[in-house]
C-alpha positions as CSV (number, residue, x, y, z in Angstrom):
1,X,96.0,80.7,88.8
2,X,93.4,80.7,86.3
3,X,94.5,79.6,82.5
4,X,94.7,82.7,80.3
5,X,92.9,80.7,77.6
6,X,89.9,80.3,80.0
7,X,89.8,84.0,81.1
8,X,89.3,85.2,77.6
9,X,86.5,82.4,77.1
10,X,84.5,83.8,80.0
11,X,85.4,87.2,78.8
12,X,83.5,86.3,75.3
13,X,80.5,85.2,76.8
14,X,79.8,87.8,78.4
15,X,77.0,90.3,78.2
16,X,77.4,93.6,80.3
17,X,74.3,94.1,79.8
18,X,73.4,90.8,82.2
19,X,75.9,91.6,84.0
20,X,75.5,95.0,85.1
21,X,71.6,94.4,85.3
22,X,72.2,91.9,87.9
23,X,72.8,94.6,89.9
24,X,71.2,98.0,88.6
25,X,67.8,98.7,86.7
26,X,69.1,99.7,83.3
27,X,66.8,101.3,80.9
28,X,67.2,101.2,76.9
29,X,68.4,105.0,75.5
30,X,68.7,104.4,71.8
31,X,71.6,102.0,71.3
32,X,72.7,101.7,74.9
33,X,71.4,101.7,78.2
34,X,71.6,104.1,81.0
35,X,71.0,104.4,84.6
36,X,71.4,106.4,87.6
37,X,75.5,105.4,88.7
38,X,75.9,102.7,91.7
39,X,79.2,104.1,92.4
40,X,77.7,107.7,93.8
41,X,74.7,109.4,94.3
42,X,72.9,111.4,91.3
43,X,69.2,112.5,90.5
44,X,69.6,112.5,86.6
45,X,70.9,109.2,85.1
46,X,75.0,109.5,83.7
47,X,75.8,106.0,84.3
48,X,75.6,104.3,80.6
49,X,76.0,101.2,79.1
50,X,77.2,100.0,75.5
51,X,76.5,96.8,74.5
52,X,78.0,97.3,71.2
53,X,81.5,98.4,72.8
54,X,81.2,95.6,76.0
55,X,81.4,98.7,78.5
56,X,80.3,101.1,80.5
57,X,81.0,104.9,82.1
58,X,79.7,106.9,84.1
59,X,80.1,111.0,83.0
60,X,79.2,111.8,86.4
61,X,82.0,110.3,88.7
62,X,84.0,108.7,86.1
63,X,83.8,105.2,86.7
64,X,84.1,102.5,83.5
65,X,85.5,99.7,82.4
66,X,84.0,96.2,80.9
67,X,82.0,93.5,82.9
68,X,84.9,92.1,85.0
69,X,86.1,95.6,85.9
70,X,82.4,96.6,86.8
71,X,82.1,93.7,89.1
72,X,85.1,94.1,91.1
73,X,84.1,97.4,91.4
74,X,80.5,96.8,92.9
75,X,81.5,93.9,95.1
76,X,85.2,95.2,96.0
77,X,87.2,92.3,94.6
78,X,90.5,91.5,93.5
79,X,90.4,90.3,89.7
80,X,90.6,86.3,90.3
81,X,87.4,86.5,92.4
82,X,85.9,88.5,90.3
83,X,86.1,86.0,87.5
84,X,85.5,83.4,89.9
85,X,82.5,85.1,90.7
86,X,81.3,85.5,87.1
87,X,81.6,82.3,86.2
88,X,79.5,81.1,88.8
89,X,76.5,83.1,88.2
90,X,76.9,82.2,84.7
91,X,77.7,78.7,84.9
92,X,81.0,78.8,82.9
93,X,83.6,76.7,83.7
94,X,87.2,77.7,84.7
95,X,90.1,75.7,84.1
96,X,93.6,76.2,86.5
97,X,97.0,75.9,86.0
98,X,98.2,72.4,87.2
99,X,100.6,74.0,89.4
100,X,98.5,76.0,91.8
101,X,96.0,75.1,94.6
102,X,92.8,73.8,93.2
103,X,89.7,75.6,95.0
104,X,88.1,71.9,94.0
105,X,89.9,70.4,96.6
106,X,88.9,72.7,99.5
107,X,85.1,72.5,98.1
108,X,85.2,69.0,98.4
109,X,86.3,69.4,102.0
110,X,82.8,71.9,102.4
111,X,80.6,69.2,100.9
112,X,82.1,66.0,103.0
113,X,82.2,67.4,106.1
114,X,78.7,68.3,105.7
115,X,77.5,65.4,104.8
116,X,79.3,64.1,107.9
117,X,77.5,66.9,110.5
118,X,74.3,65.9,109.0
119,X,74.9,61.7,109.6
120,X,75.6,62.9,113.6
121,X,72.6,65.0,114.3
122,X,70.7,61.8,113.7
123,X,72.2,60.2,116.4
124,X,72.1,63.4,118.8
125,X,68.9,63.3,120.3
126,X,69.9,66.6,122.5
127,X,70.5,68.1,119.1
128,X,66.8,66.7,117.9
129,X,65.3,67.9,121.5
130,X,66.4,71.3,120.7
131,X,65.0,72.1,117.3
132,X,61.7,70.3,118.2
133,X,61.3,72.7,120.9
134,X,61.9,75.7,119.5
135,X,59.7,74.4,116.1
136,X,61.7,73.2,113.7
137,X,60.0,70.4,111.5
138,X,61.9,67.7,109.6
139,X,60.8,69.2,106.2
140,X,62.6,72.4,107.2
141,X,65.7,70.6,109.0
142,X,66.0,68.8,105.6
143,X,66.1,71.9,103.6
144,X,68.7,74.5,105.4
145,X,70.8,70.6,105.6
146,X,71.1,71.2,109.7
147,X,73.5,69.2,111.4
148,X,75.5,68.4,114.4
149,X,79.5,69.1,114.7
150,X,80.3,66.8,117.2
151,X,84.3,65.9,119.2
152,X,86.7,67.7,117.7
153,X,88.8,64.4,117.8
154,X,85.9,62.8,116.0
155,X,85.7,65.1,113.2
156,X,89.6,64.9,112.5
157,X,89.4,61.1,112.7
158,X,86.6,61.6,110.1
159,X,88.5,64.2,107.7
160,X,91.5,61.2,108.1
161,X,89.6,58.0,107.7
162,X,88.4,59.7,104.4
163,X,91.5,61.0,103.2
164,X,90.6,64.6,102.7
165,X,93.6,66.9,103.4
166,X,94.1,68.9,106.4
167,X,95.5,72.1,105.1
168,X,92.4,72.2,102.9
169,X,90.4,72.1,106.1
170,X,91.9,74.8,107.6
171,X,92.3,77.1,104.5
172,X,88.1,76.5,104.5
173,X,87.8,77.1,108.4
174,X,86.7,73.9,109.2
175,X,90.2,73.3,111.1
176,X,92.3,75.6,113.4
177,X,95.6,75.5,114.4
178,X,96.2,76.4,118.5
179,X,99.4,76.8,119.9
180,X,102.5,74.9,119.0
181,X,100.9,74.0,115.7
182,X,97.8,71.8,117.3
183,X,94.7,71.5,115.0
184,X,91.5,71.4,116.7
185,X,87.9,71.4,114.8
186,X,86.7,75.0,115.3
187,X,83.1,73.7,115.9
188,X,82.6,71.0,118.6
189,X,79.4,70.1,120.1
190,X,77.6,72.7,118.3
191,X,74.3,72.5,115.7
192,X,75.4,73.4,112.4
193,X,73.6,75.6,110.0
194,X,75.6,75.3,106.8
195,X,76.2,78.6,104.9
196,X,75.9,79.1,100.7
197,X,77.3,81.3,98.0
198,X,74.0,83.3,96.4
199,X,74.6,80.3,93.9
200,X,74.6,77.6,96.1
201,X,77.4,76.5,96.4
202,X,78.2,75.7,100.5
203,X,81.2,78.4,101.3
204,X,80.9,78.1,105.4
205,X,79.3,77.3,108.7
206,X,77.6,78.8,111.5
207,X,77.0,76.7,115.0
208,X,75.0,77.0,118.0
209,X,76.2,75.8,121.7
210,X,73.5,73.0,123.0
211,X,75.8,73.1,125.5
212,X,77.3,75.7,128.1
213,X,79.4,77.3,126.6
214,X,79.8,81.1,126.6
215,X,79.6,81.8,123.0
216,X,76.0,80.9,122.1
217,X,76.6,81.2,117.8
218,X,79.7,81.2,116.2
219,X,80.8,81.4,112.2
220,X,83.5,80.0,110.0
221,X,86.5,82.1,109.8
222,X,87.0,84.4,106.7
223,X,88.8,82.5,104.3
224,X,88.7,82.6,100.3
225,X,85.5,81.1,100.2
226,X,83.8,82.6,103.2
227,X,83.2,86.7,103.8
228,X,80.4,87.2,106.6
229,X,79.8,90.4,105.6
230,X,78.6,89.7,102.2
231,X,77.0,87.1,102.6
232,X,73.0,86.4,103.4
233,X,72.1,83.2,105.5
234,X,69.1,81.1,103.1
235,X,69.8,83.7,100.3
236,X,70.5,80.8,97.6
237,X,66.9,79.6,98.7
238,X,64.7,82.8,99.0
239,X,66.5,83.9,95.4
240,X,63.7,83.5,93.4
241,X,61.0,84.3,95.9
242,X,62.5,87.3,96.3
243,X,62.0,87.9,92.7
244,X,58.7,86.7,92.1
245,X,57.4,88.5,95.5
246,X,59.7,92.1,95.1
247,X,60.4,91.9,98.7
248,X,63.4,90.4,101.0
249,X,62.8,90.2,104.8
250,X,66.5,90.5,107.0
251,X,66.3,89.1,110.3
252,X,68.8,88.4,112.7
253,X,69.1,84.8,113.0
254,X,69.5,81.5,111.6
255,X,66.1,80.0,113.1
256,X,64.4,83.4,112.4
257,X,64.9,82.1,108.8
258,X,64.1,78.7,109.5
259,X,60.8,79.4,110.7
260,X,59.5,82.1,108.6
261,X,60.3,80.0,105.4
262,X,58.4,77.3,107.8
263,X,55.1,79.7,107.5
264,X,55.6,80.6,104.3
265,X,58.0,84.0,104.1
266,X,60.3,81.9,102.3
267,X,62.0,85.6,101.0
268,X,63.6,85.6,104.3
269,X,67.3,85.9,105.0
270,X,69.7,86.8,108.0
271,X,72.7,88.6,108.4
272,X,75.7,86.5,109.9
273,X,76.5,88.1,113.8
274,X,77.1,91.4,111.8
275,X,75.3,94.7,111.3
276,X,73.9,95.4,107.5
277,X,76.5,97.2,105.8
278,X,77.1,98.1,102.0
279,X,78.8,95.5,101.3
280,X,75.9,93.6,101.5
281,X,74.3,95.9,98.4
282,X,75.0,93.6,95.9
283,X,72.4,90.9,97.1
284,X,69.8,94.1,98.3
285,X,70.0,95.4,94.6
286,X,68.8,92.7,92.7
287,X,65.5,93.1,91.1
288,X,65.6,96.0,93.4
289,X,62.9,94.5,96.2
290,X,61.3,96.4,99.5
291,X,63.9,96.2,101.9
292,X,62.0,94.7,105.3
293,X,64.5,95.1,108.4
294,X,63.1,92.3,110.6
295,X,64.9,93.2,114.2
296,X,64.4,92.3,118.0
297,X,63.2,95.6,120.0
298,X,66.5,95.2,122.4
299,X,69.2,98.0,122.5
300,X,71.0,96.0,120.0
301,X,68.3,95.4,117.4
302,X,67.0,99.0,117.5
303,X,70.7,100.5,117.1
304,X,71.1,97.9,114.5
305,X,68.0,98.8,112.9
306,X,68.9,102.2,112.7
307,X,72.0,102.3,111.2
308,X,71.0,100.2,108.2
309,X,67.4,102.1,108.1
310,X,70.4,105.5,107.8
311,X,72.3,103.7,105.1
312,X,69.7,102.1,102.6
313,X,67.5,105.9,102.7
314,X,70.9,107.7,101.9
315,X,70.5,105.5,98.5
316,X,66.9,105.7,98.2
317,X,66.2,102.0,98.9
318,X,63.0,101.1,99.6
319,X,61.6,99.4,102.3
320,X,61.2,99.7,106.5
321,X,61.4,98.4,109.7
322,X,60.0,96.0,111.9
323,X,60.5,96.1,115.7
324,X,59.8,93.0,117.8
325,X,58.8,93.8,121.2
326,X,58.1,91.9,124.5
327,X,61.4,89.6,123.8
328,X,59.3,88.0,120.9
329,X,61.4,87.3,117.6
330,X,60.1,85.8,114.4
331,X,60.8,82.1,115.6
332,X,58.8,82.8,118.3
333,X,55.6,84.0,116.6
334,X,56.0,81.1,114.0
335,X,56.1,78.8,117.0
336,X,52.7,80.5,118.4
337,X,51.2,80.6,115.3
338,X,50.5,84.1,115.0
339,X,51.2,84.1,111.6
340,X,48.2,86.2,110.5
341,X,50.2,89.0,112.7
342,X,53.4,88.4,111.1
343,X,52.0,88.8,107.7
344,X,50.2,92.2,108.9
345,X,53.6,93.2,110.5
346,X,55.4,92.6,107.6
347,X,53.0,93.9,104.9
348,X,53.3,97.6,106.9
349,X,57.3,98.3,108.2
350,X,58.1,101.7,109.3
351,X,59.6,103.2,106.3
352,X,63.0,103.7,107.3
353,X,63.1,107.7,107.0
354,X,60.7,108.0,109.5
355,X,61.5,105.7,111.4
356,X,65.1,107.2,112.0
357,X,63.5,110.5,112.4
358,X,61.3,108.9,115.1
359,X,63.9,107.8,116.8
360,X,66.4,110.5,116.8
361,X,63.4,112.6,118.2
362,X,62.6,110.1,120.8
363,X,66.1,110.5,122.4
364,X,65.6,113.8,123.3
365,X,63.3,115.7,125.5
366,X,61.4,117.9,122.6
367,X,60.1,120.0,126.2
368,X,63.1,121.4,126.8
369,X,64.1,124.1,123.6
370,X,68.3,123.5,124.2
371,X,67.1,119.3,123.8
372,X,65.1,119.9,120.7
373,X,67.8,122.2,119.0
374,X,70.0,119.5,119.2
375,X,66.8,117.0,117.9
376,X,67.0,119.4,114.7
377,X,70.7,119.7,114.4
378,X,70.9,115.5,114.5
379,X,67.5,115.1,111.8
380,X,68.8,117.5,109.3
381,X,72.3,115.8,109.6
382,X,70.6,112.8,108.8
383,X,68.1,114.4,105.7
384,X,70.9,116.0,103.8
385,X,71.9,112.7,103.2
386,X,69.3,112.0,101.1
387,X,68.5,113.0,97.7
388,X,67.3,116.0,96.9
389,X,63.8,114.7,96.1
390,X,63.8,113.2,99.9
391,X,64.9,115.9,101.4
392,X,62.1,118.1,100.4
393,X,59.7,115.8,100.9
394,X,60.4,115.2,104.8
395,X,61.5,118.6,105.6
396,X,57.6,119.1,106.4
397,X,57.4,115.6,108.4
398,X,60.3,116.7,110.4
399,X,59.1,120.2,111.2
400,X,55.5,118.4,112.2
401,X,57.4,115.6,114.6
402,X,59.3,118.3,116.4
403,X,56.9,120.6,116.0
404,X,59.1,123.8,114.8
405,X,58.4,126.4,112.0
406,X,59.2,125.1,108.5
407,X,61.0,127.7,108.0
408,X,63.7,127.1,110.8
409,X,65.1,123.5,109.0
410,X,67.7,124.8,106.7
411,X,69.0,122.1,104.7
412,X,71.7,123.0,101.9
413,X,71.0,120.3,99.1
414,X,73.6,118.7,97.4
415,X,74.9,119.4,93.6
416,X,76.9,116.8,91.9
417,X,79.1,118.1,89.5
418,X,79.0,117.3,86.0
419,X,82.5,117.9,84.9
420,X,83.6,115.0,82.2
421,X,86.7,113.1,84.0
422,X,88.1,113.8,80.3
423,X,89.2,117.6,81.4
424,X,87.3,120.8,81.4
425,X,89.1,121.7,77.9
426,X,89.0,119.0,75.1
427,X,90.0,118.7,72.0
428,X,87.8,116.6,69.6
429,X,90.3,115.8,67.5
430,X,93.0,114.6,69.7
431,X,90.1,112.5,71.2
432,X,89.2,111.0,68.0
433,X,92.8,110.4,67.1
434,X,93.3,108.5,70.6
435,X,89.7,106.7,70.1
436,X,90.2,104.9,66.7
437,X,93.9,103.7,68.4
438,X,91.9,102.1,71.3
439,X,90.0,100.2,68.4
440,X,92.2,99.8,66.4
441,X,95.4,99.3,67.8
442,X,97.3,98.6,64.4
443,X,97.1,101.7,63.5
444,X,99.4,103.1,66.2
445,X,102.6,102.4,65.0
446,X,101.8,104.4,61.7
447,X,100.5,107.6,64.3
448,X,104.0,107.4,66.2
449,X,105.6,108.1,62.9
450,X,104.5,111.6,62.6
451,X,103.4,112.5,65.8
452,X,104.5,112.2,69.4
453,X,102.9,113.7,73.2
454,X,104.4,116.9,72.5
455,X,101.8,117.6,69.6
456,X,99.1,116.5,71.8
457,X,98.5,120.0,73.9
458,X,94.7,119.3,75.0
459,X,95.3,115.0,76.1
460,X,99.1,114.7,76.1
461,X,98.6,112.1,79.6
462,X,96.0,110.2,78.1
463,X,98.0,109.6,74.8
464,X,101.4,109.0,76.7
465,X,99.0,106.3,78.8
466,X,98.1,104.7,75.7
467,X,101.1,104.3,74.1
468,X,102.9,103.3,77.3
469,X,100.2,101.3,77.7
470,X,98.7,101.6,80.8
471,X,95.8,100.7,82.1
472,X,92.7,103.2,83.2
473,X,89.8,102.0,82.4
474,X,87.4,104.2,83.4
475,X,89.5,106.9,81.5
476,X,89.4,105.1,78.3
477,X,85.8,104.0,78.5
478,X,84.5,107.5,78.7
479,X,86.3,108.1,75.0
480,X,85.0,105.1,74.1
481,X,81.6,105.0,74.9
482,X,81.0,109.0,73.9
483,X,79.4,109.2,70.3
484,X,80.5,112.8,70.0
485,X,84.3,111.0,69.6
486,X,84.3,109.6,66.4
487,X,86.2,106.4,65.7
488,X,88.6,106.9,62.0
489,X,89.6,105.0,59.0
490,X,92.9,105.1,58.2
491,X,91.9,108.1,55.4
492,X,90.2,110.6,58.2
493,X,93.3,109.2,60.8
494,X,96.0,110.7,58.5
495,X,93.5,113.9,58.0
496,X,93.1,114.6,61.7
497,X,96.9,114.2,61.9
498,X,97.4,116.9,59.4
499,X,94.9,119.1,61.1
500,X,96.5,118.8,64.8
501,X,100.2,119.2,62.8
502,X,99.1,122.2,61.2
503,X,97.2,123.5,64.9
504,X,100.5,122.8,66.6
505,X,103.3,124.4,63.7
506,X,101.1,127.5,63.5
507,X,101.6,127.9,67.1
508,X,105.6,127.0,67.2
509,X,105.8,129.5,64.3
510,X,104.9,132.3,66.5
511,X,106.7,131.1,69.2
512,X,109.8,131.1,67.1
513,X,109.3,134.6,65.7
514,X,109.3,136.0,70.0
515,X,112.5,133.9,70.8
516,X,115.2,136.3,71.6
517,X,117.9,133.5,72.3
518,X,118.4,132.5,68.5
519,X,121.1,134.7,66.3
520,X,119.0,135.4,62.9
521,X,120.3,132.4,61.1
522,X,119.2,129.9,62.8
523,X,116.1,131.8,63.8
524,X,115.7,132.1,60.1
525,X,116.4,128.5,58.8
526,X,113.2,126.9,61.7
527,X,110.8,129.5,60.4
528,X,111.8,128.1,56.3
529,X,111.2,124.5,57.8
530,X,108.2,125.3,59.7
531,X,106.3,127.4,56.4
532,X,107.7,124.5,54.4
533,X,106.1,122.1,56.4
534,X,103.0,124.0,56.7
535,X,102.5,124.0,52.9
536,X,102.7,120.3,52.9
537,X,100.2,120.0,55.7
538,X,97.8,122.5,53.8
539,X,97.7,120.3,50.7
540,X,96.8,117.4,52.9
541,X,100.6,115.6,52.9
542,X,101.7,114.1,56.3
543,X,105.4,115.0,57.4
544,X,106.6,114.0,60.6
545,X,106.9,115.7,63.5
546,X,110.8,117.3,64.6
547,X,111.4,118.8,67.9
548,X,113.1,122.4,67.2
């Protein structure tokens, strides 16, 4: 467990501002910033960002909340890593609670047995025979730290001999445990191709058989440390030249990697044995680069090229494909030297909504009028996922690749409604009342003494949930970060009261006069209190609430 006293020192240094444009472009609007929201699609920016108040809200979808919140958000994790997380872009330490499992421990396992894989490879020259075949130079073996996982009997006796524990090298994948509790090293014989955090710090491993064994590559289980799918092999090295160049190439393979950062395309990365998927958009999105998808022209690389070319146009990512054809990969054409044609390859991709369109015309036969209706039906599927912007603009490229009127491809664009997450019907002065508590919460107690939910007729949930205290963030953030919601002093508090006390008795009053279940006496005595109570609001006095 993390120490409380630690959380709220990350929490103070903080920016949202760095923190959310990590991940987003955000673009100065008077005091705050704004951009278009992560969290759904939207042509006109709602998404904004208060440096003053630490937050941010969209007014679109609804989403808010402060920089941790934002982060779990984005990445989809659970509050610990997300601090975690924080503090290790940020370089701010985190101290734990003596009495829980420190991660320390386990990284320390990571490091070690690293250091160990690498001291073996020396002395494997099958391991050395490989690499130099396929074109690997010291200089770049050196760099990704490639090493050799050899007996599993010889990397326990190592993890003994050096006294690091074993359930820390099973909780980091290093270890397994087969039947009737045995523990086995999940890589044996294998190269090894340590993996890294986007900070650097080593979270896994990936191996490749030099011998003959069925499974060719293989990863490090998930664990705490270690999520395949959001993770980018070489990312922590290609960071900044992905940055300085505005463009990230995604290949398929460790040695695709390797090699291209060999010739020079040292913005290259790989996915790990899995397809592209959105949870790798937090990596994609900084500094917001071209997008190169770098994939083998098999069945698998095309398919896999397609679905991501499907995702990253349906959020107007920029970028395209490349297709490698004849069996030839990147590694390959590193090895032959045709470098010049890699950099010509990869200075012109296929932008990806053609190339889906392209290819979702190339499975049918466009001869044959039943094929190309269904050609249509799949391409507009496809282009009413895109903005609205897109969708006009290849409505005419579709109609010239299949060669149909214009006027045939009937695309119904989307609308994203506007509504505020506050409530179709709002009442500024309930807001305002509910604002100034959020800031400052001292003033509460002096609040509950005249008023309860029941005088609350526009926001009665949202005041129950802040007096009950809890949590919904993205709620409270949209009063919060709204200008039109003033925050009070205690003066204009105790005025607002009187105003909703006086909104609230007026309307009782009436509903007093129609009740037909009260004999005229007592009918009589709740209209005297309500006047009399009225004329005290009128000359600005406070009297608490009663339920009649």
């Amino acid at each position: 467990m993390i120490d409380k006293n630690s959380i709220e020192n990350l929490k103070s240094r903080l920016d949202i501002v760095d923190v959310i444009g990590n991940y987003i472009e955000l673009k100065k609007s008077g005091a705050n910033y704004k951009a278009r929201c992560p969290f759904h699609n939207e042509e006109t920016p709602s998404f904004v960002v208060s440096p003053a108040k630490q937050i941010y809200h969209c007014f679109g979808c609804g989403a808010g909340g402060d920089a941790i919140s934002f982060v779990m958000e984005y990445d989809k994790l659970s509050y610990p890593e997300a601090l975690e997380k924080l503090a290790n872009d940020f370089n701010i330490p985190l101290i734990y609670t003596k009495n829980n499992f420190d991660k320390k421990d386990e990284r320390k396992v990571l490091e070690q047995i690293n250091i160990f894989y690498k001291r073996c490879f020396n002395d494997k020259e099958k391991a050395k025979s490989y690499l130099i075949d396929r074109g690997v130079y010291n200089s770049s073996r050196e760099k990704f730290e490639i090493g050799y996982a050899p007996s599993s009997e010889q990397v326990i006796s190592f993890l003994k001999e050096n006294f690091l524990s074993e359930e820390d090298s099973v909780k980091t994948g290093i270890l397994g445990v087969g039947e009737q509790g045995r523990i086995y090293a999940r890589l044996v014989n294998r190269i090894t191709f340590p993996i890294f955090s986007p900070n650097g710090k080593i979270v896994g491993f990936g191996g490749r058989t030099i011998s003959n064994h069925p499974a060719k590559y293989i990863n490090s289980p998930q664990t705490p440390f270690f999520n395949k799918s959001k993770l980018l092999y070489g990312y922590h090295l290609a960071r900044e030249n992905i940055l300085r160049k505005n463009r990230i190439i995604i290949t398929e393979g460790y040695l695709d990697v390797i090699m291209l950062h060999q010739a020079g395309f040292n913005e290259s990365v790989a996915t790990l044995g899995t397809a592209l998927t959105k949870e790798h958009l937090p990596l994609l999105r900084r500094g917001e680069p071209q997008i190169v998808l770098s994939y083998d022209g098999d069945s698998a690389g095309i398919s896999a090229a397609l679905k991501a070319s499907k995702m990253l146009s349906s959020l107007s990512m920029n970028g395209g494909v490349v297709i490698f054809d004849g069996g030839q990969d990147p590694a390959d054409m590193v090895k032959s030297g045709k470098i010049d044609e890699l950099n010509s390859l990869f200075n012109r991709p296929k932008p990806f909504i053609p190339f889906v369109l392209e290819k979702i015309a190339n499975n049918y036969d466009l001869s044959n009028p039943l094929q190309k209706e269904k050609a249509l039906n799949e391409a507009v599927d496809f282009i009413k996922t895109l903005s609205n912007v897109l969708q006009d603009e290849y409505k005419e490229y579709l109609s010239v690749l299949l060669q149909v009127d214009k006027r045939v491809i009937r695309i119904r664009k989307k609308y994203i409604s506007k509504q505020n997450n506050i409530g179709k019907k709002e009442d500024l002065a309930e807001l305002s009342i509910i604002k100034t508590i959020l800031l400052k919460p001292q003033f509460l107690d002096m609040v509950l003494d005249f008023v309860d939910e029941t005088v609350f007729s526009t926001h009665k949930e949202i005041f129950l949930k802040l007096i009950h205290e809890e949590s919904d963030d993205s709620l409270f953030s949209g009063i919060l970060i709204r200008d039109d919601i003033k925050e009070l002093g205690e003066k204009e508090l105790k005025s607002q009261l009187c105003y909703l006390l006086l909104g609230h008795y007026k309307i009782e009053l009436e509903s007093i006069k129609k009740r037909e279940d009260l004999d005229f006496e007592k009918k009589s005595f709740y209209i005297r209190k309500i006047q009399y109570n009225l004329q005290k609001l009128k000359k600005g006095e406070l009297v608490s609430y009663e339920k009649i």
